[in-house]
N, C-alpha and C positions, 0 to 999 in steps of 0.2 A: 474483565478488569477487576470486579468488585471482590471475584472469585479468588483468583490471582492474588490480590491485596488481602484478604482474611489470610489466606495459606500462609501470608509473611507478616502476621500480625499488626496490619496495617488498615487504615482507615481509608477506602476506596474514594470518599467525597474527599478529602484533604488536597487540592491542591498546594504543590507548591515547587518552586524552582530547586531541582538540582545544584549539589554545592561544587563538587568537585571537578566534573569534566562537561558544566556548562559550553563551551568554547573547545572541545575537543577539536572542531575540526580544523581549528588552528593552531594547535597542539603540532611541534617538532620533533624531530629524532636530534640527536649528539651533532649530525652533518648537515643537520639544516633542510632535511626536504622533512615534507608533513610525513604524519603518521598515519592519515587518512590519502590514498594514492589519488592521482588523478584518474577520472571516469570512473570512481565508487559511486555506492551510490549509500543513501542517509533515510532512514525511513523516522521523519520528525515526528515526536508523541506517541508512537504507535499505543501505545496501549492509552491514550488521552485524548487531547482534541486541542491541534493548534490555533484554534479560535474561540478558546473557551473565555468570558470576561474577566473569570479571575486571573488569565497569564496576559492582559492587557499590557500590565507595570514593566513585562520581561520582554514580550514579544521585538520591539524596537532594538534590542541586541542580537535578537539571534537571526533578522532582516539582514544587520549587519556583517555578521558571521557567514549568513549566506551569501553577501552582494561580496566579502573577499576569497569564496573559492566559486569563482564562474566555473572552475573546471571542475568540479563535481554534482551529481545529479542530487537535488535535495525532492521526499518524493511529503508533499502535506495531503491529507487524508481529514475531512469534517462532515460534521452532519450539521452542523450550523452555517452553512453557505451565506444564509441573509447578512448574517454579521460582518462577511470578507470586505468588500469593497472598503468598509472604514476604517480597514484594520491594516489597510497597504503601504509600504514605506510612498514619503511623495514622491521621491524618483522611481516610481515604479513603473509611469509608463504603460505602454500595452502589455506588460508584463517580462521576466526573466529567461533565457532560455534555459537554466540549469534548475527551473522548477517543473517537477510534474504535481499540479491538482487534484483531488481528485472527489469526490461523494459519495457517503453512503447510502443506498437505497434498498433496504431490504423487504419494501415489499411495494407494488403498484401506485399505492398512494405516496410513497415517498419517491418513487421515481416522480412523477407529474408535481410533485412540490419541489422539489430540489434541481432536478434537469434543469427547468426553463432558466432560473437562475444561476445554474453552472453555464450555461449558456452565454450566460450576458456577464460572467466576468472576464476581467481580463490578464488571463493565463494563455503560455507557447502550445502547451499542452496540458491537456483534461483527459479525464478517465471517472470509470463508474466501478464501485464496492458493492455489490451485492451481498451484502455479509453484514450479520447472519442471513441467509437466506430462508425467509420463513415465510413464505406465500409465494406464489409466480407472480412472474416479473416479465413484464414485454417490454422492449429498448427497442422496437420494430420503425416506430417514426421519428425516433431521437437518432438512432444510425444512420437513418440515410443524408442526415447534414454533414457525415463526414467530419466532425469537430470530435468525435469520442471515441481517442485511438487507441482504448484499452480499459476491457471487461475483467472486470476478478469478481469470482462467486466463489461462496463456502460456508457450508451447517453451520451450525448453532454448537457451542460445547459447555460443559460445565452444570453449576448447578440448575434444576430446572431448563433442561435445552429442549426447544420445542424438533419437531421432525423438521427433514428435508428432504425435498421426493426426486428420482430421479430424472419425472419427467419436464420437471420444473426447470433443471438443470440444462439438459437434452433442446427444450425449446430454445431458451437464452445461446445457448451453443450453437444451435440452428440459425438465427438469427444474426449472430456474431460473422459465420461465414458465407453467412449471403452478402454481408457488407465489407468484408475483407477484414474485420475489425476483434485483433488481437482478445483472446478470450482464454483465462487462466481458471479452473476452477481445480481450486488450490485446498481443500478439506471436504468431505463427508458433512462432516459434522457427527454431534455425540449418535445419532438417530438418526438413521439414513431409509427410506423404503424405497424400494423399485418393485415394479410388479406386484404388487399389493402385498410384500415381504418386509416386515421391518430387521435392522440390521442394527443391532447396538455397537457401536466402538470408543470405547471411552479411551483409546493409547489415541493422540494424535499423531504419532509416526505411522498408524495402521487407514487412518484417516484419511492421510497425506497419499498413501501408497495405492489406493482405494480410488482414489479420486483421480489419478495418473492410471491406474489401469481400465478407469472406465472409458480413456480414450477420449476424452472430452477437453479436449487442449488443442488449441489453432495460434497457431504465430501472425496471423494476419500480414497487414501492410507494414512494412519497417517503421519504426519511430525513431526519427531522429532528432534528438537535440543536440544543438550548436555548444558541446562544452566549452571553452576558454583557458587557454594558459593564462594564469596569473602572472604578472608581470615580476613579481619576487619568488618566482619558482627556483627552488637549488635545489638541484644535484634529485631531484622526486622521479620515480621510475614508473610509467603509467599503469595504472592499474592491470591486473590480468589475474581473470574468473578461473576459476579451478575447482575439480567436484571431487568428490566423495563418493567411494562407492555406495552409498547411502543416498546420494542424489540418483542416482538414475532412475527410479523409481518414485520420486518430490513432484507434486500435485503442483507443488511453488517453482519448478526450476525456471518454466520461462519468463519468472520474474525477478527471478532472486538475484541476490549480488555474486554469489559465490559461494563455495563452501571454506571457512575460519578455519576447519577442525580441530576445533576447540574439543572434542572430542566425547560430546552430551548428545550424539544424535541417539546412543541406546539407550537414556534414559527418557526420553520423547513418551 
């Protein structure tokens, strides 16, 4: 992110709320259905963290944002787990079905700090970020509870990116399909070794493509969440995924929404 944010002459600690398409996902067309379809899906903060204390002031809107489209998958991503429970709308209940959880653990120790307390909140659905992956990682006695319906791993990129080995990878994969348990690993990273070979890739497209031919992608047990029509739904035509010939070879496809073609996958 910090990376990211220099390239755009920007200041990586600066939080601050978005002006323009805060509320997109209530955002219409001309006829009235959203601009956002039913069964998308929404990846909040990704490059931040929706439980950071400085988006305290905003969070209570975009709760709200999320509790009027049940019928889309909103997907939260933190490394600050401790902080969640006091950050929950009060009708929150046992939690949402149109939210997926999920933590980052990029190495051993943040697994055994953060699990136990992903554990104990109260989300439909939870998942684990291994990313960046920069040490091994066992998930061996947190899977077999069956509460962690989905693994994503992926290197380190950018400046200063430490390695990523493949047999790091290879175990977690291991482990993933001993338990039926969905397991995407979705980049290389900058530094990838296998077999006592290091591999630089600094194109994340080459990364992406890298990390799909290593074969190391399992669909596990279905994940289903209960989306919902919204009761002020007009005239909105249900979402439907569609790829690129550029996806069939994505590290990310069994997780992604779809391809946009927007038309930047060769600049990757």
């Amino acid at each position: 992110m910090y990376f990211l944010d220099k390239q755009r002459n920007q200041n990586g600690s600066n939080i601050y709320k978005v002006k323009n398409n805060f509320n997109y996902p209530l955002h219409r067309n001309k006829d009235g259905s959203y601009k956002i379809k039913s069964g998308e899906r929404i990846r909040v903060c990704l490059t931040s963290d929706f439980f950071l204390k400085e988006a305290d002031e905003w969070r209570r809107d975009v709760w709200n944002i999320i509790k009027q489209r049940p019928d889309v998958e909103f997907t939260l991503l933190t490394k600050r787990p401790e902080r969640v429970l006091d950050c929950l709308p009060s009708d929150w209940g046992d939690g949402w079905e149109n939210v997926f959880f999920s933590v980052t653990t990029e190495n051993q120790k943040r697994v055994d700090e953060r699990i136990p307390i992903l554990f104990n909140l109260p989300f439909k659905h939870k998942g684990v970020f291994v990313a960046p992956f920069i040490g091994p990682v066992s998930l061996k006695d947190y899977l077999s509870e069956n509460i962690i319906e989905q693994v994503v791993a992926g290197g380190e990129n950018y400046d200063g990116s430490r390695v990523c080995k493949y047999e790091w990878v290879k175990n977690l994969y291991d482990e993933c399909v001993k338990a039926n348990t969905m397991f995407c690993f979705i980049e290389t990273g900058t530094i990838f070794e296998k077999d006592g070979k290091i591999y630089r890739m600094p194109s994340k497209r080459l990364q992406s493509v890298m990390a799909y031919k290593s074969g190391l992608q399992f669909a596990g047990r279905p994940i289903n969440m209960k989306l919902e029509m919204p009761k002020d739904l007009f005239n909105s035509d249900v979402y439907q995924k569609k790829w690129s010939k550029n996806c069939e070879e994505c590290g990310s496809k069994l997780i992604c929404n779809g391809c946009s073609f927007c038309g930047k996958c060769g600049n990757i």
